[in-house]
C-alpha positions as CSV (number, residue, x, y, z in Angstrom):
1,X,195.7,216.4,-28.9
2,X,195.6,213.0,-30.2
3,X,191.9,212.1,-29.9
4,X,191.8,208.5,-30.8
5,X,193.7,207.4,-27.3
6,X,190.8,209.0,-25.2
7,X,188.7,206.1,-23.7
8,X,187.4,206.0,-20.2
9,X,188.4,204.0,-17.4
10,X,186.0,202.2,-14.9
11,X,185.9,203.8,-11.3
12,X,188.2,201.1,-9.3
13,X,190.6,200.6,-12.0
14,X,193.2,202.8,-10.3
15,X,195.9,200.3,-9.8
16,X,195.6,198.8,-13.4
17,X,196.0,202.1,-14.8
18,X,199.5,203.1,-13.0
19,X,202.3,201.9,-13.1
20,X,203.1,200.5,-9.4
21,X,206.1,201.8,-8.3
22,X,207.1,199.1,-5.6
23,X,206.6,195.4,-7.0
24,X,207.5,193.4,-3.8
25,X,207.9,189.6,-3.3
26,X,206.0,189.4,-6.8
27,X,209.0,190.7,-9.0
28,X,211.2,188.0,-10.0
29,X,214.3,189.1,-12.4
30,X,215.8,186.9,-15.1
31,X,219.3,185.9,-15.9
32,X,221.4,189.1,-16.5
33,X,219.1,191.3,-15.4
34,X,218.2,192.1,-11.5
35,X,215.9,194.5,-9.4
36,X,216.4,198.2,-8.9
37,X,213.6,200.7,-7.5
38,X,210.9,198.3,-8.4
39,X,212.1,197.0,-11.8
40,X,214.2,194.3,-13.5
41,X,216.9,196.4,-15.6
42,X,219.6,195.1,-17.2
43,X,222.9,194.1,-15.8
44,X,225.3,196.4,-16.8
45,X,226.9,196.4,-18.6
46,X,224.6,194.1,-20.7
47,X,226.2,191.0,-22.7
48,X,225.9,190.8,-25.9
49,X,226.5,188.4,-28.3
50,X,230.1,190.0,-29.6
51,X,230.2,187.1,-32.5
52,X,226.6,188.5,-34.0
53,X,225.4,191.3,-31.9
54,X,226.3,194.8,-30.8
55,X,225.3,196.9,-28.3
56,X,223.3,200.2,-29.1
57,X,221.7,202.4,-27.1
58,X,221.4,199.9,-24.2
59,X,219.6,197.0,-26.0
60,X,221.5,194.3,-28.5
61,X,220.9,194.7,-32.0
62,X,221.8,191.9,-34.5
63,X,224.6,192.4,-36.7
64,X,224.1,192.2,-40.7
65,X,224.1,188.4,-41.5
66,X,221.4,187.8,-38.1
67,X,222.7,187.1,-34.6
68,X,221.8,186.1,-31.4
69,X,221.2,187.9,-27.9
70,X,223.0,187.9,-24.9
71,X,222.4,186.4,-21.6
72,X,219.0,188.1,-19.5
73,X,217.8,189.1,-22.7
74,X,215.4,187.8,-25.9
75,X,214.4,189.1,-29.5
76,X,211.8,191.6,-30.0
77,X,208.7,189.6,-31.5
78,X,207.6,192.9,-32.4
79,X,211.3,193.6,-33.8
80,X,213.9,190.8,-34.6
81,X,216.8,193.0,-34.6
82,X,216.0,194.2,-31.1
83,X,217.1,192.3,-27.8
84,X,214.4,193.2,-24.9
85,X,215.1,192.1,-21.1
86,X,213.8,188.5,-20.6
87,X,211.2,188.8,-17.3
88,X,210.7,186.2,-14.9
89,X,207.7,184.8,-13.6
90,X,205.2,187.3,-12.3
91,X,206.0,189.8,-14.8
92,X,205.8,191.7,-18.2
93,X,207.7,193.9,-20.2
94,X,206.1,197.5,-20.3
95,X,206.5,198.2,-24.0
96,X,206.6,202.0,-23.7
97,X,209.7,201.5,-20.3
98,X,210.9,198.6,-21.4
99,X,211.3,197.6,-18.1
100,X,209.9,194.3,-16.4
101,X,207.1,195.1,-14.3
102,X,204.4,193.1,-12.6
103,X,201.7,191.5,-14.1
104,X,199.0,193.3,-14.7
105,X,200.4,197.0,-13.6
106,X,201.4,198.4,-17.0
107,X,200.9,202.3,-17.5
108,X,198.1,202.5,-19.8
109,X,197.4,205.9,-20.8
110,X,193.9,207.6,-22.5
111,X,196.1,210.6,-24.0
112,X,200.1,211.2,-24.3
113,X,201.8,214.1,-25.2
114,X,203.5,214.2,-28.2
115,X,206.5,216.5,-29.3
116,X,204.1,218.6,-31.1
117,X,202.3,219.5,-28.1
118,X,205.3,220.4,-26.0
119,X,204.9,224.4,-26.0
120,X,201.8,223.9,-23.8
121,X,203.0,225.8,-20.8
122,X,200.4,228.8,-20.1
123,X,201.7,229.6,-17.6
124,X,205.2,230.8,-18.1
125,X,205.6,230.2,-21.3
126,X,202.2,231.5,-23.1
127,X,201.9,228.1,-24.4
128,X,198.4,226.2,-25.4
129,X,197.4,223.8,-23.1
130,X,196.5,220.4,-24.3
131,X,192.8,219.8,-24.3
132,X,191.2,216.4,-23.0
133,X,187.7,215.8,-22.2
134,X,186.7,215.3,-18.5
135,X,185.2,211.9,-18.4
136,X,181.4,211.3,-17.1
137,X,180.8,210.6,-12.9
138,X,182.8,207.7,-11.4
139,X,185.3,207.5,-14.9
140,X,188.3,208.4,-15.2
141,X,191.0,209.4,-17.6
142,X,194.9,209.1,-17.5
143,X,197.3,211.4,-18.6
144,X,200.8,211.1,-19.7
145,X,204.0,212.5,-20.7
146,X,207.5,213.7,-20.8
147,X,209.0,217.0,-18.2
148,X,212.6,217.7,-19.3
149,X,215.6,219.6,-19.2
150,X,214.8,223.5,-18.6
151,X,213.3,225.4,-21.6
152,X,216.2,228.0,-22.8
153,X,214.0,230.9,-23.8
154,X,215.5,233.5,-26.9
155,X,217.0,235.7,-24.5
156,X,218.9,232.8,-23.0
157,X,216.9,232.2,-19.6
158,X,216.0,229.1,-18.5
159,X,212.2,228.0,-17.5
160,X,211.3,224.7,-16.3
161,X,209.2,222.2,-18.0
162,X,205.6,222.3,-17.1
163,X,202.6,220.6,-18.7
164,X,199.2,221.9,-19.3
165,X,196.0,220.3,-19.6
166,X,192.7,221.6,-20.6
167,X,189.2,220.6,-19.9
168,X,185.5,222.1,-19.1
169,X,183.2,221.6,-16.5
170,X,179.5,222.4,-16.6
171,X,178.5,222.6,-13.0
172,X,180.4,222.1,-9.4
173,X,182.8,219.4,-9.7
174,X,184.7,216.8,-7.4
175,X,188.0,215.3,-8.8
176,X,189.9,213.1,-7.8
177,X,193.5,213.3,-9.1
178,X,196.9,211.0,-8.4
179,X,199.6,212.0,-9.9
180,X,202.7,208.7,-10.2
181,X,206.0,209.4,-12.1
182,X,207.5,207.0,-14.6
183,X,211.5,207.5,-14.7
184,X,212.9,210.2,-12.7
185,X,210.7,212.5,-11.8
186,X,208.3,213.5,-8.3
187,X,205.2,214.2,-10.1
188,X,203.3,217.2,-8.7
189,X,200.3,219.1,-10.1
190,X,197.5,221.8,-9.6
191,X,194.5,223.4,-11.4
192,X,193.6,226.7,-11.7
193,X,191.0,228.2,-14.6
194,X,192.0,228.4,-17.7
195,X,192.0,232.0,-18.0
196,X,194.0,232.7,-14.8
197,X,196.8,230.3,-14.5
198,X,197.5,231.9,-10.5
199,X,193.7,232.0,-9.3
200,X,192.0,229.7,-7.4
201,X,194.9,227.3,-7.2
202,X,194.3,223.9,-6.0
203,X,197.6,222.2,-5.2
204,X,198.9,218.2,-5.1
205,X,202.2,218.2,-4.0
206,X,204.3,215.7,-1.8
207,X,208.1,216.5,-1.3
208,X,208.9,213.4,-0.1
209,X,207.7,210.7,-2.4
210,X,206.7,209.9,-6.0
211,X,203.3,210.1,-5.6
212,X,201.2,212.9,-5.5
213,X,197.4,212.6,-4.8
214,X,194.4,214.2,-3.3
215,X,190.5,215.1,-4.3
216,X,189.8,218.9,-5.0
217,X,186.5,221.2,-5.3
218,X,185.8,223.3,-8.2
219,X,183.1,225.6,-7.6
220,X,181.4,226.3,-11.3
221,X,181.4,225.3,-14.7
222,X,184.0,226.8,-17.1
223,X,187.3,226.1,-18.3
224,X,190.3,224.7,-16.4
225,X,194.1,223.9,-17.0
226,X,195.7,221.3,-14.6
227,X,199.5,222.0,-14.7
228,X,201.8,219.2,-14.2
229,X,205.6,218.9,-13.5
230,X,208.2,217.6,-11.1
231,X,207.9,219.0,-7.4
232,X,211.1,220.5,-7.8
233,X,209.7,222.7,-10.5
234,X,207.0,223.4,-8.1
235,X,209.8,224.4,-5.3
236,X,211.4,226.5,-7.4
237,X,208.4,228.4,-8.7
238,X,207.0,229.3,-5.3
239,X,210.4,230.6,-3.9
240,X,210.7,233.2,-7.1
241,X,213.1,231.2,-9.1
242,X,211.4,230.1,-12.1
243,X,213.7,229.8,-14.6
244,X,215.6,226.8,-12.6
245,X,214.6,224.0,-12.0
246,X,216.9,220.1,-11.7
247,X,217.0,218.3,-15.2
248,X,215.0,215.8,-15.6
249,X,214.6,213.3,-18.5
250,X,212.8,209.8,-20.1
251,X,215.7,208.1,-20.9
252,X,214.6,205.1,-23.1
253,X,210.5,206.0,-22.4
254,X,207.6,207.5,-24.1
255,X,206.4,209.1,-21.0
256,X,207.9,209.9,-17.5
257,X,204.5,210.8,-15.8
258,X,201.4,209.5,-15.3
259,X,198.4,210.8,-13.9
260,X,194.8,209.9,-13.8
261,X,191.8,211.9,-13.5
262,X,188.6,210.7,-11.8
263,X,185.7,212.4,-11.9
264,X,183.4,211.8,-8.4
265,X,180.4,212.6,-7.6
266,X,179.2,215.5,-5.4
267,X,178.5,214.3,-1.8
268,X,175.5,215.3,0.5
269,X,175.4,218.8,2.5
270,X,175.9,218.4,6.5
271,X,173.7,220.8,8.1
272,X,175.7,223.1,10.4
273,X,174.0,224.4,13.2
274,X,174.1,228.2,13.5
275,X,173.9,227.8,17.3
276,X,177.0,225.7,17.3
277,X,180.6,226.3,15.7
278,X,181.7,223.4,13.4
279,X,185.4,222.4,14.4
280,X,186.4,220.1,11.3
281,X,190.0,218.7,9.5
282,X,191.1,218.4,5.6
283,X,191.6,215.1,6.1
284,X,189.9,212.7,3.7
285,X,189.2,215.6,0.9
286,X,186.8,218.4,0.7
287,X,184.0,218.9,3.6
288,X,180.4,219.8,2.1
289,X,178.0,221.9,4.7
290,X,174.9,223.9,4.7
291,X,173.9,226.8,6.4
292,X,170.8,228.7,6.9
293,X,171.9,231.9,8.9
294,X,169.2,234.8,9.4
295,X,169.7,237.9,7.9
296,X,172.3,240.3,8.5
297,X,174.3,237.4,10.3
298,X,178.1,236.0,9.4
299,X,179.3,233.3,8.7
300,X,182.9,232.7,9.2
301,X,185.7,230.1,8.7
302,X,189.3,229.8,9.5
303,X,192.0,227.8,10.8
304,X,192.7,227.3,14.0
305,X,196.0,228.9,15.2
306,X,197.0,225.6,16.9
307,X,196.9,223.8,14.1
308,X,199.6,221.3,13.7
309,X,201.5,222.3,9.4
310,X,200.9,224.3,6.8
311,X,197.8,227.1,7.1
312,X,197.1,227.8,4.1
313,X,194.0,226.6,2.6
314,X,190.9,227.6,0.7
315,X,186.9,227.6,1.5
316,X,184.3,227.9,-0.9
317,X,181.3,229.6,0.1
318,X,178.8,229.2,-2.8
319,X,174.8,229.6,-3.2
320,X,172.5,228.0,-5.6
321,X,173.6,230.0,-8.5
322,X,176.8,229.1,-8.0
323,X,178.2,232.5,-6.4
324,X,181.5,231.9,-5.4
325,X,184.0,233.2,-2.7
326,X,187.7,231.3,-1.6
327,X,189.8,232.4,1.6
328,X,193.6,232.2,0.7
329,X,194.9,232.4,4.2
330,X,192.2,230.1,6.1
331,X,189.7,232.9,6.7
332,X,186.9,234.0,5.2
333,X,183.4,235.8,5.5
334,X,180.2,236.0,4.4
335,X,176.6,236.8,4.9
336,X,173.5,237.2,3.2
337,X,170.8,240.1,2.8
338,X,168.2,237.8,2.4
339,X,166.7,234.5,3.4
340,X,169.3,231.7,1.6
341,X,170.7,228.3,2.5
342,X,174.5,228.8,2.1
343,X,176.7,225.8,0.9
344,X,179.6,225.6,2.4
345,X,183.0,223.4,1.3
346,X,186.1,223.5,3.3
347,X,189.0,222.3,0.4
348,X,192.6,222.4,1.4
349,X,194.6,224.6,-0.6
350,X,197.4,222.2,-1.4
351,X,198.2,218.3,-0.6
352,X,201.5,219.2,1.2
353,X,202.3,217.0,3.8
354,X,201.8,217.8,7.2
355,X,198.8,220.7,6.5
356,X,196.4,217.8,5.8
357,X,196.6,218.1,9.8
358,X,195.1,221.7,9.9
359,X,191.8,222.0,11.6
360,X,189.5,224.8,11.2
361,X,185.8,226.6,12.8
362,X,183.3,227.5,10.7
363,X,180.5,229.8,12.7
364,X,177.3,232.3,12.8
365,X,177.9,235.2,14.1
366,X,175.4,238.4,15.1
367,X,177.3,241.5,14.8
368,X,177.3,243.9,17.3
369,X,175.0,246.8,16.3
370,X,177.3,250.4,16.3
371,X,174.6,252.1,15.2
372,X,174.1,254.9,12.6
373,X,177.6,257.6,12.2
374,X,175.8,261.2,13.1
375,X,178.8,263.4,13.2
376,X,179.6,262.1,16.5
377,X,182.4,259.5,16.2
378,X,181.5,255.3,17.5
379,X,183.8,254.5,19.3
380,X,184.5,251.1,21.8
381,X,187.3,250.5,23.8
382,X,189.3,247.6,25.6
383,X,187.5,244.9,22.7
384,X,188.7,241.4,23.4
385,X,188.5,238.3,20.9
386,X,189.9,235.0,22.0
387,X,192.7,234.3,19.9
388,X,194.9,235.6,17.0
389,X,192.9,234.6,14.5
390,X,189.8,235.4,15.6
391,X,187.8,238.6,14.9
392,X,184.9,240.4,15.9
393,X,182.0,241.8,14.1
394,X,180.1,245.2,13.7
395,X,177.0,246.3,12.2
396,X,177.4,250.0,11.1
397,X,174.9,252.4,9.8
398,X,176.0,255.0,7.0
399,X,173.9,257.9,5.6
400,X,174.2,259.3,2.1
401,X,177.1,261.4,0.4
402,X,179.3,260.5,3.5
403,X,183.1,260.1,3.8
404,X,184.2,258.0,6.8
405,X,187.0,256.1,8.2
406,X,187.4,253.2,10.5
407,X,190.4,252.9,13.1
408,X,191.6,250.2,14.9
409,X,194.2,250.3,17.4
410,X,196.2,248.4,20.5
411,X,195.8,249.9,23.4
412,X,199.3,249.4,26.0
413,X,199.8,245.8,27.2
414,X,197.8,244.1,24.0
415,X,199.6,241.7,22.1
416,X,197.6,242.4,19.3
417,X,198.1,244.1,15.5
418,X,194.6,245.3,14.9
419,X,193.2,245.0,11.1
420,X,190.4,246.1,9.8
421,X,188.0,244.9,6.6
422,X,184.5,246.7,5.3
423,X,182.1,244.5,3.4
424,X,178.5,245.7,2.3
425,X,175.0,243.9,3.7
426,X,176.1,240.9,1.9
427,X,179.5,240.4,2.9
428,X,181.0,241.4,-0.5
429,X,183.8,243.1,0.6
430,X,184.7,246.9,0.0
431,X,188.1,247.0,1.9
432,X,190.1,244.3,2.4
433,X,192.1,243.8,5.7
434,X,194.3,246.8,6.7
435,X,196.1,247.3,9.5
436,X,196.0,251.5,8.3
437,X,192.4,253.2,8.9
438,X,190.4,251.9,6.3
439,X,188.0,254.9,4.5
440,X,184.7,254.0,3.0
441,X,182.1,256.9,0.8
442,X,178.7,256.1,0.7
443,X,177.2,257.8,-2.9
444,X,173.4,258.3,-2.9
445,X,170.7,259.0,-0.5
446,X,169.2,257.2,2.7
447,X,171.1,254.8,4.7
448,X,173.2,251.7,4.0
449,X,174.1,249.1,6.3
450,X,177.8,248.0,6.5
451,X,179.6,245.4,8.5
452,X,182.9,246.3,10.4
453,X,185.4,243.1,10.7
454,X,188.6,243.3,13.2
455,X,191.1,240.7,13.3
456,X,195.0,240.2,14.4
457,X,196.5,241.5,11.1
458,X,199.9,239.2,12.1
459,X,198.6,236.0,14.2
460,X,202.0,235.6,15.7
461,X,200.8,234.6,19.0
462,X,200.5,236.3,22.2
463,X,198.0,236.3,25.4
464,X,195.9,239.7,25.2
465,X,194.0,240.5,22.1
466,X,192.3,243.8,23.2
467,X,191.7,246.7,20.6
468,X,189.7,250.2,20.2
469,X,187.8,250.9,17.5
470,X,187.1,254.3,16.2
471,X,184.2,255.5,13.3
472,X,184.6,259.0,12.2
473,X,183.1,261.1,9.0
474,X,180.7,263.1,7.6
475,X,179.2,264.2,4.9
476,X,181.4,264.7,1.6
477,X,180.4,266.1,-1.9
478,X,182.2,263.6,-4.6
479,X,183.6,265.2,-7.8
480,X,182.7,263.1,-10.9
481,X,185.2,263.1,-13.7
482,X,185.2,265.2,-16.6
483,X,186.3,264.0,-19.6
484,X,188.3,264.5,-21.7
485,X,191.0,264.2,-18.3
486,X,193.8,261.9,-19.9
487,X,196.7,264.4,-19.6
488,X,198.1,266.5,-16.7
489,X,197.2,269.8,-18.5
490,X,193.2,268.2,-18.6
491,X,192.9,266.8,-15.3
492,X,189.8,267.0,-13.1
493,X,190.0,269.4,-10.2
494,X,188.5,269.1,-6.6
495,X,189.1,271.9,-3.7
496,X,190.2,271.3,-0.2
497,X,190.3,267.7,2.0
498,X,188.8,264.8,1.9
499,X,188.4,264.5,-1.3
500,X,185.8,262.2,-3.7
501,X,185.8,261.6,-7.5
502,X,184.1,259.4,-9.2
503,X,185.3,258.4,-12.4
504,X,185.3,254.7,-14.9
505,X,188.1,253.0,-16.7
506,X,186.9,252.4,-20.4
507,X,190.0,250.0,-21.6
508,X,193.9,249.4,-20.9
509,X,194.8,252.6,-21.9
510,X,192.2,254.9,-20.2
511,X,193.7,257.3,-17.8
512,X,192.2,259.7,-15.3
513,X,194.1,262.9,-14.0
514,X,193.1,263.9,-11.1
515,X,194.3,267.9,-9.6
516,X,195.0,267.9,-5.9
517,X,196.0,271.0,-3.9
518,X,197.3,270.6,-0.3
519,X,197.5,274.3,1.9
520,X,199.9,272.9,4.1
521,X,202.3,270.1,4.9
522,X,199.9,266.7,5.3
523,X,200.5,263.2,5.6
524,X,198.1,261.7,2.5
525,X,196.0,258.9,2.0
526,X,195.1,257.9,-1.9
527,X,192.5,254.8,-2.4
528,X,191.0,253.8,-4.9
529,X,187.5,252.1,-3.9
530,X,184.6,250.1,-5.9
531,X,181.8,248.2,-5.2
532,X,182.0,244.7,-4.7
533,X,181.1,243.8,-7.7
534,X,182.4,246.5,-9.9
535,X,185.6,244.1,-11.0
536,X,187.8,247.1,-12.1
537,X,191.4,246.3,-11.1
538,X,193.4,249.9,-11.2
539,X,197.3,251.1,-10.8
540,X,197.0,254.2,-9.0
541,X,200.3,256.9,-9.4
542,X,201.0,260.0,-7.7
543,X,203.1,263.0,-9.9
544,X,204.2,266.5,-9.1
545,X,202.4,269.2,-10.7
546,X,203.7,268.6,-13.8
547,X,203.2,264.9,-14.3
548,X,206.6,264.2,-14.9
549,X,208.2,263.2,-11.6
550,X,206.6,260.2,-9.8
551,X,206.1,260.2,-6.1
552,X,204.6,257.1,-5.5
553,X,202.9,254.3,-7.0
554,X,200.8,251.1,-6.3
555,X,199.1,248.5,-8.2
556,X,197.2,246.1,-5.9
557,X,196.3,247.0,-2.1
558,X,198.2,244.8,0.5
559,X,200.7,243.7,-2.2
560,X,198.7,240.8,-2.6
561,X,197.4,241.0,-6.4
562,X,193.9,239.9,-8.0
563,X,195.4,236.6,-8.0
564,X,192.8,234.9,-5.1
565,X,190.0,236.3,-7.0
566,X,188.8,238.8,-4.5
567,X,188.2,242.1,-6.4
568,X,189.1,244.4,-3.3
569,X,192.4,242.9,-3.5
570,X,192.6,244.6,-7.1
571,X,192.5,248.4,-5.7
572,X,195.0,250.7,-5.0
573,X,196.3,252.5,-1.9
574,X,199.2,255.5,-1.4
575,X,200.2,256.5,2.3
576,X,202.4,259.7,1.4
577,X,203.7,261.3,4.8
578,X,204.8,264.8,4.4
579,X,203.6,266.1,1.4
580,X,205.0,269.7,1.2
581,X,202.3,272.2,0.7
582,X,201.4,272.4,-3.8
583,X,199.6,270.6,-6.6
584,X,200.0,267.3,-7.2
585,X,198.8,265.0,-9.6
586,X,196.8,261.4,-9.2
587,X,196.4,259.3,-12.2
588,X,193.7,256.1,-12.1
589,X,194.5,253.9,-15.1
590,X,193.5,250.0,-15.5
591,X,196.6,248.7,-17.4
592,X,194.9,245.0,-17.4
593,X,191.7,246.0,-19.1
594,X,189.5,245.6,-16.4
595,X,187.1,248.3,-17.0
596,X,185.0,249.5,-14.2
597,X,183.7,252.2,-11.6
598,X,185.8,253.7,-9.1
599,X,186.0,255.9,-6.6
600,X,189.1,258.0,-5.8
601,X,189.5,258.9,-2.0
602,X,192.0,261.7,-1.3
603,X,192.5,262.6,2.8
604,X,194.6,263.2,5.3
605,X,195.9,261.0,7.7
């Protein structure tokens, strides 16, 4: 990082820092040169003095024995043997372009990068992001340099050019970021923390023009990389093709990409009624609210499904200490065990055009009380929400040492695809949204209260959203692991379904066997469960008897990853219909070193 260019820009000084891309009536064009996308370039091809002067990489340089320059064109004060465009009135030469631009509107960068820096892609390339301190409220800081051709790799694969930028923050922070290209490319950008290049990503992207720019919330303090490249390289990355990307180039300049950093301050809280649903818009930037719900009440956001553009977004849901939740999708839920004003921020997910448009509803909600699961089952029938994307909420009692398993599904005529999540008192969420039954075990003694969320698990439309909902279970005995149980002849045993053992991943390489014995032919659910904030992310397999011959396998339940930070996302789920009557084997292992508690659920479906 080359420290010495760092200095501070005063708020407002926006348009002095960037290089405006249109120059209107103001740009006036000497002799042999004339305007093109803004600019005065040179005439080409560009006359030169042929007596005294050559050409040479597009500018005329004075033979041996001294020379003159051609028409539209003057020496270099800075260099006699170089010919520079002559400007007109109005405007400058831009030493680092060498371009005429208008008066006033040269790129003036803080920090550049230079070729040294180059492998700082973390993201695809394991590269080391170039640090830069975020500068103090209403300052800013610009940016700049170079995206290229693709990288070629040793194995001969091509990965596009992306930039990465490093800096801290040391509380809840409000950017404001506008991204400009120089020569040639659409600049496009987003910031994610440092150590997870694909969580909590917060998106400036416009497909259409050179510019993009939008503010964005980050929840805490800690480390974070802004990635920068063209918006092609963004194309190609979301649609799974990495290693392509257009070539893109800086000609004759230092830097083809500038883009400044301001840091703003933190706005006032709205207070949002619990009595009345807040219907708001990502236009403008991020929305700050309060809430005060009472306990054991929800609160709940998401888009509206008649939302003109692009749905995805991201809400932060965040208490004094800075606790912090984000909805990938435009929903998201949440509710406290105790007396707490809630801050609320609605942030859009990504600056893409036409989802600037999306509206969303943020809520209080009072669960419906189910009651307390007896060994009779809770059932209701013929449920109703309003809309595809709405849901409805349940308040469920659970004794100790019990197993049990909550089913939603449509009855004839409904238009709906019922899903359904678990979260404990405080809305940290056990199960993520399944459209399968969804199995909880409650370890311990007394009672826990649980909250039941059903939702549309597609939101493709219809006219009748009716479900029934179904709690069964009783109480179960969970096995804990013995160690050592890292090979198939050492696993840990457990008689008969359901099944519950308890076990902990230590480090990457800690696995758990686990002895299963079916009596019959059984269709069998495998799921791995913690508690909310447990953090252990787990690949669960299933093996014959031997441990040789996989059956199944999955990493991360719904196929989504850990990558939107939710930890329930990180658990693992096996639906195995027909399993022939034997032994089988089902191995817990935490290949990304997330070490943690777990519980193994084993049933039939």
């Amino acid at each position: 990082m080359m420290r010495s260019f760092v200095a501070f820009l005063a708020a407002g000084s926006l348009a002095a820092a960037l290089l405006v891309a249109g120059c209107g009536d103001k740009l006036e064009c000497g002799a042999g040169t004339h305007s093109s996308g803004g600019f005065c370039v040179q005439d080409n091809p560009m006359t030169c003095d042929t007596n005294t002067a050559e050409l040479v990489e597009g500018v005329c340089v004075a033979k041996p024995g001294g020379g003159t320059c051609g028409p539209g064109t003057k020496q270099n004060p800075a260099n006699p043997e170089e010919c520079i465009p002559d400007c007109g009135a109005g405007t400058s030469l831009d030493p680092i372009t060498k371009k005429c631009v208008p008066d006033g509107a040269l790129v003036q960068p803080n920090v550049v990068e230079k070729p040294s820096d180059e492998d700082n892609d973390p993201m695809n390339q394991g590269g080391v992001p170039i640090n830069f301190t975020l500068p103090g409220l209403g300052q800013s800081i610009t940016l700049a340099g170079v995206i290229g051709a693709p990288i070629e790799d040793a194995d001969g694969n091509l990965w596009a050019d992306f930039d990465g930028w490093k800096f801290s923050t040391t509380g809840p922070t409000l950017l404001e970021i506008e991204g400009l290209d120089v020569s040639h490319i659409r600049t496009a950008f987003f910031i994610s923390p440092a150590d997870d290049v694909y969580a909590l990503e917060r998106f400036g992207f416009n497909g259409e023009a050179d510019q993009a720019h939008r503010k964005l919330f980050l929840p805490s303090s800690g480390d974070w990389v802004l990635m920068i490249s063209d918006a092609d390289n963004f194309n190609a990355l979301w649609n799974g093709n990495v290693g392509y990307a257009t070539p893109v180039g800086a000609d004759d300049a230092t830097f083809n990409y500038a883009v400044t950093v301001r840091n703003l301050a933190l706005p006032g809280f709205d207070n949002l009624a619990p009595a009345t649903p807040m219907v708001g818009s990502y236009e403008g930037g991020p929305r700050f609210y309060s809430i005060a719900p009472t306990i054991g009440q929800v609160v709940e956001f998401w888009n509206l499904p008649d939302s003109p553009g692009d749905v995805w977004a991201a809400t932060a849901f965040y208490s004094p200490e800075s606790t912090y939740r984000r909805s990938a999708y435009g929903s998201l839920t949440l509710a406290r065990g105790s007396a707490e004003t809630l801050f609320f921020v609605a942030d859009l997910y990504g600056a893409m055009g036409s989802n600037l448009g999306v509206t969303y509803e943020a809520k209080v909600i009072t669960p419906e009380d189910l009651g307390a699961l007896t060994g009779t089952a809770l059932t209701r029938t013929t449920v109703t929400i309003a809309a595809a994307g709405d849901s409805k909420y349940y308040k469920l009692t659970v004794a100790g040492n019990a197993l049990i398993s909550v089913a939603a599904t449509a009855p004839t005529g409904s238009d709906m695809t019922p899903a359904v999540a678990l979260y404990d008192s405080a809305m940290g969420a056990i199960m993520p949204l399944t459209a399968d039954p969804a199995p909880l075990y409650r370890p311990g003694t007394g009672t826990v209260e649980y909250i039941v969320r059903v939702t549309d698990a597609d939101g493709l439309g219809g006219s009748t959203y009716t479900f029934d909902l179904a709690v069964t279970g009783g109480p179960v005995t969970a096995t804990a692991e013995v160690e050592p149980n890292e090979t198939a002849g050492t696993a840990t045993a457990g008689t008969g379904l359901p099944l519950v053992f308890t076990g902990s991943l230590a480090s990457a390489t800690d696995k758990d066997y686990y002895q299963i014995t079916l009596s019959a032919t059984a269709d069998l659910l495998l799921l791995t469960s913690a508690a909310a904030t447990s953090g252990v992310d787990t690949l669960l397999q299933l093996y014959d008897s031997t441990g040789t011959t996989k059956i199944a396998e999955n990493d991360d339940i719904n196929g989504l990853g850990c990558a939107f930070g939710y930890p329930e996302y990180c658990l693992s789920r096996i639906d195995q219909a027909s399993l022939a009557a034997g032994t089988y084997l089902a191995v817990v292992t935490g290949p990304y070193d997330t070490p943690g508690n777990y519980q193994l659920i084993v049933m039939a479906e």
